[in-house]
Backbone bond lengths (Angstrom), bond angles and torsions (degrees), N, CA, C in turn:
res aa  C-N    CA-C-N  psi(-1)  N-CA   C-N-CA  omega(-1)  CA-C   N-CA-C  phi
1 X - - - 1.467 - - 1.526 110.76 -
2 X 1.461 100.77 -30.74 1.799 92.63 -163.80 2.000 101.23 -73.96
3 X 1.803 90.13 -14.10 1.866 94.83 -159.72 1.139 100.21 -65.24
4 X 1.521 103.34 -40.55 1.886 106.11 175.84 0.928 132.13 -43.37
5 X 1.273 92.93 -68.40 1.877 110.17 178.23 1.227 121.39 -32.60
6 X 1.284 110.46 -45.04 2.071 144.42 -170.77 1.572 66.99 -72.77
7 X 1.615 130.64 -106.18 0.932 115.85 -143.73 2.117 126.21 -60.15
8 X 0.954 109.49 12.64 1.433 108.00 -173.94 1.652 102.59 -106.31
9 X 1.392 102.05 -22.47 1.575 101.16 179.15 1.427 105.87 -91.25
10 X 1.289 123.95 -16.21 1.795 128.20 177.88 1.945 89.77 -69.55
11 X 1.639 105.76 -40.85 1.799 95.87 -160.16 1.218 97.61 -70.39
12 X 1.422 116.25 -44.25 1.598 111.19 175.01 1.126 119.68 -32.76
13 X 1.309 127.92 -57.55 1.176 136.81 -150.59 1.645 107.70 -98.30
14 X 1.102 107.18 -1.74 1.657 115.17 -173.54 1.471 110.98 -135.46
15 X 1.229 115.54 -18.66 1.593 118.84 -161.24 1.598 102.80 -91.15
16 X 1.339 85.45 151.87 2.048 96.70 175.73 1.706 122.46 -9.54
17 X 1.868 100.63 -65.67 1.112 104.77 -175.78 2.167 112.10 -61.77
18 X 1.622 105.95 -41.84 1.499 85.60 165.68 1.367 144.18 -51.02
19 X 1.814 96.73 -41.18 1.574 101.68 169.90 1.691 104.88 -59.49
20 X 0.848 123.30 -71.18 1.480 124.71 -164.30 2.215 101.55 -42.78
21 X 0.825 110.56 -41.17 2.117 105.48 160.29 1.138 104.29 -48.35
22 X 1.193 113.47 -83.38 1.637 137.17 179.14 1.864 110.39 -22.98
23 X 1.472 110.44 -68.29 1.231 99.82 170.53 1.495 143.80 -97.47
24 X 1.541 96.50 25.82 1.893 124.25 152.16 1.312 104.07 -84.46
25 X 1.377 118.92 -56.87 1.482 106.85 173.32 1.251 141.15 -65.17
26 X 1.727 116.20 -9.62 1.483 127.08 127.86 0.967 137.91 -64.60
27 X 1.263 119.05 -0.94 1.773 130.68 -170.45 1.493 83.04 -80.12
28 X 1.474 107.52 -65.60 1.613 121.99 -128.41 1.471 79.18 -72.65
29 X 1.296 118.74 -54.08 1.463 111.19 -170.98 1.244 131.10 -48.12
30 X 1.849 125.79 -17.56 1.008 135.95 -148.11 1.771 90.58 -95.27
31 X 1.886 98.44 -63.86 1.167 107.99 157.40 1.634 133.65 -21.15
32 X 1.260 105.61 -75.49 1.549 109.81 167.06 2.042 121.51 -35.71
33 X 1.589 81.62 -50.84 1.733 88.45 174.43 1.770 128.22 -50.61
34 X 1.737 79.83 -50.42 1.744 96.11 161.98 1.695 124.64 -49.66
35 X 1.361 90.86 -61.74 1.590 89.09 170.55 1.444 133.80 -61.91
36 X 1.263 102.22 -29.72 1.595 104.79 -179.34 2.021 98.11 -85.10
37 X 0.999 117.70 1.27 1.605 111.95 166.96 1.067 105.25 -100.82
38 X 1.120 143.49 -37.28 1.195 146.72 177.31 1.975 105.61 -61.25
39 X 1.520 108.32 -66.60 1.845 103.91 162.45 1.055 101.33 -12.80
40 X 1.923 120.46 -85.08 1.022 129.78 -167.84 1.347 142.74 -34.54
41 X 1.775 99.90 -41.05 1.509 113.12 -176.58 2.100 102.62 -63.66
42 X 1.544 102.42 -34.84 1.333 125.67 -160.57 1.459 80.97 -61.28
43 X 1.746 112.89 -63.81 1.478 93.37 -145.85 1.302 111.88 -94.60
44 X 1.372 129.95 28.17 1.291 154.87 106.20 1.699 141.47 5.05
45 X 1.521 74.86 -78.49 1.674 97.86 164.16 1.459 111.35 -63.19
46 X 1.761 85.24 -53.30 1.864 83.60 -165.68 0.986 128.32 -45.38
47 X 1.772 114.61 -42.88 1.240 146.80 -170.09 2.015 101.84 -57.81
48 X 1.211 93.84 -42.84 1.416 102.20 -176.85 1.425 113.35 -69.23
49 X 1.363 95.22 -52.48 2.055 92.49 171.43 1.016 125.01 -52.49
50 X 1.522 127.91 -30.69 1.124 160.10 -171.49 1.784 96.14 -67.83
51 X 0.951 109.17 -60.82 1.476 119.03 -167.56 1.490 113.24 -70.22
52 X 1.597 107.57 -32.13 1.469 126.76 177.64 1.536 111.36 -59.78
53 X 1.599 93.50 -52.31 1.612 105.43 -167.04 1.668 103.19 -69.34
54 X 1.484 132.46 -35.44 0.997 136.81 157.63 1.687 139.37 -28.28
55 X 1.713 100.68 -21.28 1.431 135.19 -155.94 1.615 97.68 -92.89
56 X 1.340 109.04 89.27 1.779 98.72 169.72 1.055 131.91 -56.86
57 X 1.417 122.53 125.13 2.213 99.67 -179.66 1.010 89.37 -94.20
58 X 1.889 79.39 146.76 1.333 99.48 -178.98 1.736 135.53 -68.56
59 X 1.367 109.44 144.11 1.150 121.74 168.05 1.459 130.55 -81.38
60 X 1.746 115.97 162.63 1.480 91.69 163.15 1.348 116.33 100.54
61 X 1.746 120.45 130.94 1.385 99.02 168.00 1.827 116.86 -122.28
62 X 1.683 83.99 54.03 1.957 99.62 -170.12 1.760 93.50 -57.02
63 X 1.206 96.94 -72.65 1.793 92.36 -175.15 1.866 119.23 -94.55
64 X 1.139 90.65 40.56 1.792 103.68 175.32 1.261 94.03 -66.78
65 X 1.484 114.38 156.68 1.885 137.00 -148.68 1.731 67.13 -131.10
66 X 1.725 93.00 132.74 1.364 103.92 140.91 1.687 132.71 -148.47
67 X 1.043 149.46 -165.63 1.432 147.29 -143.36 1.633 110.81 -162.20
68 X 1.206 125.06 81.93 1.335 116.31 -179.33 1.602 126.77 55.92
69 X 1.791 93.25 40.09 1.784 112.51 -149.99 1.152 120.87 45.02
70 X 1.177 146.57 33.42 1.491 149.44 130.01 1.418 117.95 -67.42
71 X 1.233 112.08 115.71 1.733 118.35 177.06 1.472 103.98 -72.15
72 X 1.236 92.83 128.78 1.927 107.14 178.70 1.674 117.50 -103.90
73 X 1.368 111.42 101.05 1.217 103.01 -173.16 1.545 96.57 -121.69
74 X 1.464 120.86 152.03 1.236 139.84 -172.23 1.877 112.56 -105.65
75 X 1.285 113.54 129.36 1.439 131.84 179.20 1.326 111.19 -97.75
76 X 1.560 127.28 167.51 1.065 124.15 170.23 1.746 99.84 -163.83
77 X 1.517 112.84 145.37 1.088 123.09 -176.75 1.881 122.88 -113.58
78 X 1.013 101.31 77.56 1.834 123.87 -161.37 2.123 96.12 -46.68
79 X 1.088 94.44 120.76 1.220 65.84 160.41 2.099 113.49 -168.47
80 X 1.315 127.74 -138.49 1.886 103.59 -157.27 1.804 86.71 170.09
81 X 1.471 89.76 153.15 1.359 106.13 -179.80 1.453 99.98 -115.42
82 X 1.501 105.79 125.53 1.701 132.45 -166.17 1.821 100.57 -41.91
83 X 1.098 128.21 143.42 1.275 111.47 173.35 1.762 98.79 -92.80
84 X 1.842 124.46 158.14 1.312 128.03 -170.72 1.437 95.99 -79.74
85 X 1.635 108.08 -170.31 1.557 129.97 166.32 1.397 111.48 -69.23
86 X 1.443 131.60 -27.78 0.924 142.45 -179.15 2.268 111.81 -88.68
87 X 1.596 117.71 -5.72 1.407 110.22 -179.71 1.123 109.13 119.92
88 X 2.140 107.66 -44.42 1.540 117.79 -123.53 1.950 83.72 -99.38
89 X 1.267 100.40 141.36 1.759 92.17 -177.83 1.858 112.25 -73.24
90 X 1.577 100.24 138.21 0.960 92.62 -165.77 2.076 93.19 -108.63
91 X 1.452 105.42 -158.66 1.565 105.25 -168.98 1.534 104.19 -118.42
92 X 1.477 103.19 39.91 1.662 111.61 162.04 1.967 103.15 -99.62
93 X 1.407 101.94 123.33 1.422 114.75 -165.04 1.746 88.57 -81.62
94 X 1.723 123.18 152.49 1.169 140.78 149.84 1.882 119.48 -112.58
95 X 1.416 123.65 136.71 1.231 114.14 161.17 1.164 112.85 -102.77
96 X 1.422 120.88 164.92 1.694 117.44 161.59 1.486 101.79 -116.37
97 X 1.874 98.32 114.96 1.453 117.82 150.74 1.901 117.25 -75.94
98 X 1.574 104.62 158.24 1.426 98.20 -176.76 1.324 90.66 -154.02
99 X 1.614 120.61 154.85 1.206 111.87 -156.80 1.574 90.33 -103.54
100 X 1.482 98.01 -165.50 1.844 99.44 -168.64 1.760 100.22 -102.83
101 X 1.096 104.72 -174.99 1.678 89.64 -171.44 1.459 115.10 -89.75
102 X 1.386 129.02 2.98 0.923 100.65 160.23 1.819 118.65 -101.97
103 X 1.320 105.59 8.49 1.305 121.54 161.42 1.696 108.94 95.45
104 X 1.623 125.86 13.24 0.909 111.09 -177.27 1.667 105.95 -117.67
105 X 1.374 117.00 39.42 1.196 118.20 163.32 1.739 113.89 -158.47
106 X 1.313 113.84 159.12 1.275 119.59 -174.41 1.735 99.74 -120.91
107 X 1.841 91.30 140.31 1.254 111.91 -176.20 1.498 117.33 -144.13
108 X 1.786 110.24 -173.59 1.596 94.09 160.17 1.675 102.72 -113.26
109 X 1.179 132.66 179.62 1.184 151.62 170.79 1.681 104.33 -27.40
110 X 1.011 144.75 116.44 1.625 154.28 153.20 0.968 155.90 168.21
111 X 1.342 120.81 146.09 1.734 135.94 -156.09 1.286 121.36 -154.14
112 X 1.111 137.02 168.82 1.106 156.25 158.98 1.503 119.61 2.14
113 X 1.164 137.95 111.89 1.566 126.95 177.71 1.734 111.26 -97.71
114 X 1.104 116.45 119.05 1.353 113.11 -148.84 2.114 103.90 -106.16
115 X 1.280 120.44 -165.00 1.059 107.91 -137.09 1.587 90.97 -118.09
116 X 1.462 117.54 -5.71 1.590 125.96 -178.10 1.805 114.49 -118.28
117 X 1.570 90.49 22.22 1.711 97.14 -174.90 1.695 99.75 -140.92
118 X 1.458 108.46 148.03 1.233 102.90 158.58 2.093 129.91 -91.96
119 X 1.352 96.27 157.02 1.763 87.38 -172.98 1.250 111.49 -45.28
120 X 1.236 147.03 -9.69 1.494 123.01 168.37 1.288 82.44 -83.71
121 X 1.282 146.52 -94.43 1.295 148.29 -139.47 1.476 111.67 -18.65
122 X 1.173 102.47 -53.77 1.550 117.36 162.27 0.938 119.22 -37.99
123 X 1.357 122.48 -63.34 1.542 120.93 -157.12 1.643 92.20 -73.01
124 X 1.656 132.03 -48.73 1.112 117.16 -173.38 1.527 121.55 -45.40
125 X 1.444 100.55 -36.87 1.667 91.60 -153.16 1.396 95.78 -96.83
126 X 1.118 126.89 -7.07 1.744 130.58 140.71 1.357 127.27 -12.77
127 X 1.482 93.77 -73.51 1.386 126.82 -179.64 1.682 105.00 -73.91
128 X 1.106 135.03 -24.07 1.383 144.51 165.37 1.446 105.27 -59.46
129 X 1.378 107.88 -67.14 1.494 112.86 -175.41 1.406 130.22 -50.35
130 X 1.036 78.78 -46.15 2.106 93.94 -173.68 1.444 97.61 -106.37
131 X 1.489 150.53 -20.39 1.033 107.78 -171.69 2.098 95.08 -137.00
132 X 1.318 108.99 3.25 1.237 93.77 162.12 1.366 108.82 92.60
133 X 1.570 141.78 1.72 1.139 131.31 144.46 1.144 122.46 -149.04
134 X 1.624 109.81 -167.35 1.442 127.12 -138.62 1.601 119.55 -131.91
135 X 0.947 127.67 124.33 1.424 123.06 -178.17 1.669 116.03 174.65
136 X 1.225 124.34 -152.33 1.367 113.18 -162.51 1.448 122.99 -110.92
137 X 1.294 122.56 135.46 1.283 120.80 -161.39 1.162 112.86 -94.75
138 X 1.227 112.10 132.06 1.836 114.17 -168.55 1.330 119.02 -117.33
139 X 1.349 129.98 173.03 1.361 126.13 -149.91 1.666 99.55 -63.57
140 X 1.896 104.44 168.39 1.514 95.28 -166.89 1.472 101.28 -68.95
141 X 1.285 102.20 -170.58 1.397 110.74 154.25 1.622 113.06 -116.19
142 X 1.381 121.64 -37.83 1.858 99.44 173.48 1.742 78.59 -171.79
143 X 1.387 86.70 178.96 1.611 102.14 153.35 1.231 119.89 -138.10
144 X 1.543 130.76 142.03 1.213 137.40 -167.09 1.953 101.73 -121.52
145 X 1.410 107.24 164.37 1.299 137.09 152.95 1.313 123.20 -97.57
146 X 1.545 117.04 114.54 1.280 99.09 176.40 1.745 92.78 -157.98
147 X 1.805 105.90 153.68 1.519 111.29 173.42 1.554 140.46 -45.98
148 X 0.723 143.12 105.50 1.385 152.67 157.66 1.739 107.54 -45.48
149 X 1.287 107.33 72.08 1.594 121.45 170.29 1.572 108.54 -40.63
150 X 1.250 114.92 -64.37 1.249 105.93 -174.09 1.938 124.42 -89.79
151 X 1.350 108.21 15.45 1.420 122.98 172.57 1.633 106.92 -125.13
152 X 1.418 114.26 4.68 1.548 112.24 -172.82 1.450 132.38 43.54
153 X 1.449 115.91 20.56 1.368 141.52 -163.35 1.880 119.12 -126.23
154 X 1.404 134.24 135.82 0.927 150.31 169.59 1.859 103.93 -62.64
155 X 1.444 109.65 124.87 1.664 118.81 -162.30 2.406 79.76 -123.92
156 X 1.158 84.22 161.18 1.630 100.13 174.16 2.048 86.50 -122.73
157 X 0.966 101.05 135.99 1.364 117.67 157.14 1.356 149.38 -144.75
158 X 1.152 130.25 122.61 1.486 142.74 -168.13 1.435 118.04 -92.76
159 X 1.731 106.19 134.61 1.452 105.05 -178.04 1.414 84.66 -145.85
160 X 1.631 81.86 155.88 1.508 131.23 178.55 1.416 137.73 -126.65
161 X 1.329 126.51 151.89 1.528 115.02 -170.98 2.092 86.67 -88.94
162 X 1.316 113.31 175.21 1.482 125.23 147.82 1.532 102.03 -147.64
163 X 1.269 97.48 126.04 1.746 109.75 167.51 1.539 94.13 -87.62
164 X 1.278 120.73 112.88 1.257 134.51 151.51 1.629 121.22 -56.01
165 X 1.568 95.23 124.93 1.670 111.71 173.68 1.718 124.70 -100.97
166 X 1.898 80.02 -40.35 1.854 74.90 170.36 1.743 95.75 -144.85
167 X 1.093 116.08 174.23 1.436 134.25 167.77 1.474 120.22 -137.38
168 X 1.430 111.90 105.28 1.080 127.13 -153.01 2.277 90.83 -86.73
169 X 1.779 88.15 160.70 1.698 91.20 -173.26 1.665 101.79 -96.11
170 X 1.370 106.57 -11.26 1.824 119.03 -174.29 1.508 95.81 -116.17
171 X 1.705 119.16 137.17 1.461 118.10 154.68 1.864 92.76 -167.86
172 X 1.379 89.39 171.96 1.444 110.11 -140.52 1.712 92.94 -61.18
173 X 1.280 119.10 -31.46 2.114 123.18 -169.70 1.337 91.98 -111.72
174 X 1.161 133.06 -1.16 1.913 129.78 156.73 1.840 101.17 -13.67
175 X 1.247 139.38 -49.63 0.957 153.49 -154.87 1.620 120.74 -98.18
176 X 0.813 102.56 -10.18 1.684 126.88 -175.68 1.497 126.33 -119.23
177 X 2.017 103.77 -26.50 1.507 109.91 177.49 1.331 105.00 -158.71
178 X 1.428 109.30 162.44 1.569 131.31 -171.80 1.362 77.49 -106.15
179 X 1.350 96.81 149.59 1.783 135.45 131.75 1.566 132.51 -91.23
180 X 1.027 104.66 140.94 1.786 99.95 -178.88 1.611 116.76 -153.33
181 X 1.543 119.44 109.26 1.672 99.46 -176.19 1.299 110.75 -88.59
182 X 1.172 101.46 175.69 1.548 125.23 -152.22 1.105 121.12 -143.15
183 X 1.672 134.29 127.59 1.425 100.09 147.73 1.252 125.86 -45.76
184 X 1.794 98.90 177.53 1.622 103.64 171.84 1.527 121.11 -63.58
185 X 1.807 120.57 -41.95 1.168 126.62 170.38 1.189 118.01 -63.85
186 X 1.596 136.52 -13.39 1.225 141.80 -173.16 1.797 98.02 -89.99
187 X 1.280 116.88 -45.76 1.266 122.28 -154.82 1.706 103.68 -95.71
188 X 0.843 120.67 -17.55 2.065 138.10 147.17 1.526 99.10 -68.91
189 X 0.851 135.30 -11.20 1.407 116.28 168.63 1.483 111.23 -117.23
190 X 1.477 117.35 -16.40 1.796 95.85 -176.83 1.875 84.38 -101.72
191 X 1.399 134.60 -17.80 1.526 119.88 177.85 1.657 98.72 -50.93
192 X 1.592 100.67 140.34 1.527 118.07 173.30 1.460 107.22 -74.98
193 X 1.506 96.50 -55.36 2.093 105.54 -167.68 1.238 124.62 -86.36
194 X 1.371 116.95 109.33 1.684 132.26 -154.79 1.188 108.48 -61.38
195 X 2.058 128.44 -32.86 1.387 128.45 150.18 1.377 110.51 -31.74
196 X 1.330 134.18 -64.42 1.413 138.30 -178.26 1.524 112.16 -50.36
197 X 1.260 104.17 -34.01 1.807 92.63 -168.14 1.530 93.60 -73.04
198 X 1.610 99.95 -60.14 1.654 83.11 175.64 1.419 136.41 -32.83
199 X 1.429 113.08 -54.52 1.525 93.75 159.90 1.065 148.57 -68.59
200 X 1.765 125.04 -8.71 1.067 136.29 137.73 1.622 120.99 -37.14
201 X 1.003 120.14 -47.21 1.407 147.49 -166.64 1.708 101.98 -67.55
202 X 1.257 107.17 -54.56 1.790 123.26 171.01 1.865 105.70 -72.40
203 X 0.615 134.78 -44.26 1.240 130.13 -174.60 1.803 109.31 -61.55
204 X 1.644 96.28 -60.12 1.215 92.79 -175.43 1.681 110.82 -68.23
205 X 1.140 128.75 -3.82 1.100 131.12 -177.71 1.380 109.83 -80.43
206 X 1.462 109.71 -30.61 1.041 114.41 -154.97 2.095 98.40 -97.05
207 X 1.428 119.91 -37.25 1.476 121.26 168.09 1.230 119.12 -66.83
208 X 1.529 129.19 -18.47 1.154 148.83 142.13 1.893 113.01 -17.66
209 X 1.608 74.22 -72.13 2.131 84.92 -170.78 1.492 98.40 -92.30
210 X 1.447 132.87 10.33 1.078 109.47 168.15 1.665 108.25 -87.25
211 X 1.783 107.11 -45.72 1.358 115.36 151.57 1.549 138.91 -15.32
212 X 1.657 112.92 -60.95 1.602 114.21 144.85 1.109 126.25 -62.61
213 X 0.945 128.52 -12.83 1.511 138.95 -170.59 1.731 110.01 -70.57
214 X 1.490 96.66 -49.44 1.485 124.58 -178.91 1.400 107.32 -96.51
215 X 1.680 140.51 -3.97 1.057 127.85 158.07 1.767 109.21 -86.16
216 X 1.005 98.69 -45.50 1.594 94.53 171.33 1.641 125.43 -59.90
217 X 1.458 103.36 -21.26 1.673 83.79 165.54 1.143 107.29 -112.34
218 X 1.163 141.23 36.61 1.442 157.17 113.21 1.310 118.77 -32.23
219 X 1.462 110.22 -75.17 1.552 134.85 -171.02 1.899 89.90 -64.71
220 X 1.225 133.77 -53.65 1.641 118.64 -177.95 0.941 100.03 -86.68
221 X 1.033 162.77 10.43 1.910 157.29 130.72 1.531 81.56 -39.91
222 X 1.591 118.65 -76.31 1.560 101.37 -129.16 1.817 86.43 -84.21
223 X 1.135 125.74 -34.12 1.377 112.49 175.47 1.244 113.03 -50.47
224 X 1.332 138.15 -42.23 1.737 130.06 -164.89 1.676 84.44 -70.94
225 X 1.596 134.76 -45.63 1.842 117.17 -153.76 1.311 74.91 -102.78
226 X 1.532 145.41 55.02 1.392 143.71 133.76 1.410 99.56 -82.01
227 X 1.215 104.83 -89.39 1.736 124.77 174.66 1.871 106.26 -58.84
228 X 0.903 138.25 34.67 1.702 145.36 145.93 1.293 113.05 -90.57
């Protein structure tokens, strides 16, 4: 009797029906783990948008940068490759236009380049302010001279590409302006400031030939391990 017992509590504890407890109660747990990382990742973000939208842009021209009295303010042109029907990103380019605050004109991201940041810094948190995201700032594209209509004054201005990483749903002028992407021909036609198109104009010119650039050593990659 005692051999049994010994052996019926080993099957218990080892036999089919235990494993099969045993690995529901790893299921659920695994599950649970998932979900509660996932909460986390959520309230994460949120926390972050949260913190973003919190972020006053700045006012003021206490530490405004200037140039032979020309106010120097820096632009930036945010922008992302369309995702396909299939998820997978494909090589149709998007920009993000954003309107101005009182909403009757379309632009890209810009303001003021100030006196405790450098010109990218600028251009990022530009693009933070007014249009709500974040990602990497890439070489300039030029700088232009152009009028200040409503200050009657000559401005110096700087633009930049941003490859966008994230796009936040909270930011600090959320309340003041839309965003909207675009093609490139769509977004050259609703931009107001002809400096801007031009740099629109250079950029895409310029992802263009980087694009061939990278299909052609594509195409002799696979031709040289054709003939190998």
């Amino acid at each position: 009797m005692v051999r049994w017992k010994k052996w019926g509590e080993r099957k218990r504890r080892t036999g089919v029906g235990g494993n099969e407890a045993v690995q529901k109660v790893l299921k659920k747990k695994k599950t649970t783990t998932k979900k509660t990382k996932r909460k986390g990742k959520k309230k994460k973000k949120k926390k972050k948008e949260i913190e973003m939208a919190c972020l006053v842009a700045r006012t003021g021209r206490e530490l405004q940068r200037y140039n032979m009295g020309r106010r120097q303010v820096v632009g930036c042109i945010p922008y992302r490759y369309k995702n396909g029907v299939d998820g997978t990103e494909s090589k149709e380019l998007e920009f993000l236009v954003i309107t101005s605050q009182k909403g009757n004109a379309f632009m890209f991201p810009k303001g003021g380049w100030e006196l405790d940041e450098s010109v990218e810094e600028a251009a990022s948190r530009e693009s933070l302010e007014e249009a709500g995201v974040l990602g990497n700032v890439e070489c300039q594209l030029g700088q232009w001279s152009f009028m200040s209509k409503r200050h009657d004054t000559y401005y110096e201005g700087y633009m930049f590409p941003l490859f966008v990483k994230e796009q936040l749903d909270l930011w600090p002028e959320k309340n003041v302006r839309q965003r909207f992407w675009m093609t490139a021909a769509k977004a050259r036609e609703a931009c107001q400031h002809w400096w801007m198109k031009e740099a629109l104009d250079i950029l895409v010119e310029r992802l263009t030939s980087e694009h061939n650039q990278r299909d052609e050593e594509d195409a002799s990659l696979v031709s040289a391990c054709s003939l190998s």
